[in-house]
C-alpha positions in Angstrom: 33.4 -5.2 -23.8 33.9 -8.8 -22.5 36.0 -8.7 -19.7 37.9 -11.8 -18.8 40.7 -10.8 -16.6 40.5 -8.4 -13.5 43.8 -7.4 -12.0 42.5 -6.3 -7.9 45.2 -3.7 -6.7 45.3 -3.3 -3.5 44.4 -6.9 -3.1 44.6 -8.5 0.7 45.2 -11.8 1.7 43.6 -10.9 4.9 40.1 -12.6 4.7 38.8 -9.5 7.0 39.5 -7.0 4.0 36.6 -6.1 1.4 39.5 -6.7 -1.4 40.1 -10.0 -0.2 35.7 -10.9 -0.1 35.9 -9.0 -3.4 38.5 -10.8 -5.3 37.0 -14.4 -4.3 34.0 -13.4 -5.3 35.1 -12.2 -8.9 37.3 -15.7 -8.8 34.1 -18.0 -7.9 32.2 -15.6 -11.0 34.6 -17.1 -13.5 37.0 -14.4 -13.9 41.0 -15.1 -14.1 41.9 -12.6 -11.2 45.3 -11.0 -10.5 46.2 -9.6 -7.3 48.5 -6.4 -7.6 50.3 -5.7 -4.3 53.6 -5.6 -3.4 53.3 -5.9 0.3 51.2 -9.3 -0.7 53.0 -12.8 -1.9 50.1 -14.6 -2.7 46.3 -13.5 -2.8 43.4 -16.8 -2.3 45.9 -18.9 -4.1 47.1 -16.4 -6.7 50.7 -15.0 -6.9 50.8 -11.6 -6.3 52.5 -9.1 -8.3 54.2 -6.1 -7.0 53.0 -3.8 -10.4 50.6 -3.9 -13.4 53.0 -3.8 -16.2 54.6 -7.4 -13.8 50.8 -9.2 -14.3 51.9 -11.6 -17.4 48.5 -11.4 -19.6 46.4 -8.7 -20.8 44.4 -7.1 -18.2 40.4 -6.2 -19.3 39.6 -4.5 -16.1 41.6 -2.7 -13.6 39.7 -2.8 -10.0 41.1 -0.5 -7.4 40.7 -0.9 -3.6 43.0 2.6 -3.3 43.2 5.7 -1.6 41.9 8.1 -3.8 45.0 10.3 -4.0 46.9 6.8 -5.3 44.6 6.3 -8.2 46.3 8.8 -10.5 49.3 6.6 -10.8 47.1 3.2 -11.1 45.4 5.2 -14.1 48.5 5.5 -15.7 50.0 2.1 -14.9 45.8 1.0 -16.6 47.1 3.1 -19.9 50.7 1.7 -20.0 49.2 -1.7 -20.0 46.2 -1.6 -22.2 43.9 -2.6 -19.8 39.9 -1.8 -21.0 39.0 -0.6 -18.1 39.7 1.2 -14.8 37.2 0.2 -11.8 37.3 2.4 -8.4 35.6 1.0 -6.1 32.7 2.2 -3.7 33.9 5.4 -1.9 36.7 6.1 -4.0 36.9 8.7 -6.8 39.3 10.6 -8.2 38.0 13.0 -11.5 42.1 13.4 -12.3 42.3 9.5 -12.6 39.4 9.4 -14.3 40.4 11.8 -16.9 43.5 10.5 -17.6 42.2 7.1 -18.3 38.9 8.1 -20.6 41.5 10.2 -22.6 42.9 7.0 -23.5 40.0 5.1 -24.3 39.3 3.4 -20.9 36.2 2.6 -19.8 36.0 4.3 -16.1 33.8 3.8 -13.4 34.0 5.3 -10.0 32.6 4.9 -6.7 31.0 1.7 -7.3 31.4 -1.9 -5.9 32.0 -4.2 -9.0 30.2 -7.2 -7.1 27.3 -5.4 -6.5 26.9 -4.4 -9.7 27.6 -7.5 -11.2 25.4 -9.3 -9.3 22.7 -7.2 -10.5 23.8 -8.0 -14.3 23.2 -11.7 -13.7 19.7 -11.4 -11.3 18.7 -9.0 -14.3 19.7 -11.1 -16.9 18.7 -14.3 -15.4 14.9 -12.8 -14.7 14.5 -11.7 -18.3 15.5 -15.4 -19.8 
C-alpha cells in the first residue's frame, strides 16, 4: 500500500502536544495530512474537521492519538470511509478496534509511533541504495 493521505484524529494545534510534533512531521514527509477534531478549527495551517466521513478525499491511513476505549468508534468511522489503514499510536491499543477494522480489510497497527517507524523505513531504505 502507498499511502498518500493521513487523517490525524485527535489532532492539536497546541505545539506542546505529540499529535501536533506528529502531524508536522508527517506534513514536512510529503504526506497531505487531515486533522480530525472537533474541539480544533485549524491544525499547522490545515482546516480541521469535526469527523472522518467530513475529511473531503479518500483517507489511506487513519492515525489515532485516542484513548483507547475511543478507538472502537474511530475503527468504525476507518470502515465507513474506506480508509486502508487504521494507525494507533504508541501506548494505545485496543484488540476490539483492531478486530473490527482487520475484518474489513484494514491494515492495523497498534501501539506504535508512525514517525518512528517511518523514519526507520527511509534510514533503511536510504542505507541499502
Amino acid at each position: 500500500m502507498t499511502a498518500r493521505t493521513i487523517a490525524v484524529v485527535g489532532a492539536s494545534s497546541k505545539p506542546h502536544r505529540a499529535s501536533n510534533r506528529i502531524f508536522d512531521y508527517l506534513q514536512s514527509a510529503g504526506y497531505r495530512v487531515f486533522p480530525v477534531n472537533p474541539s480544533e478549527t485549524e491544525v499547522l495551517g490545515e482546516k480541521s474537521f469535526a469527523t472522518l466521513e467530513d475529511v473531503p478525499e479518500h483517507i489511506d491511513i487513519v492515525d489515532v492519538f485516542r484513548r483507547p476505549e475511543h478507538t472502537r468508534e474511530v475503527a468504525d468511522s476507518a470502515v465507513r470511509v474506506g480508509a486502508g489503514a487504521l494507525w494507533l499510536q504508541a501506548g494505545i491499543s485496543n484488540e476490539e478496534a483492531a478486530a473490527r477494522a482487520d475484518a474489513a480489510g484494514l491494515t492495523v497497527v497498534m501501539d506504535l509511533c508512525i514517525a518512528v517507524v517511518h523514519r526507520s523505513l527511509r534510514i533503511s531504505r536510504n542505507a541499502k541504495a
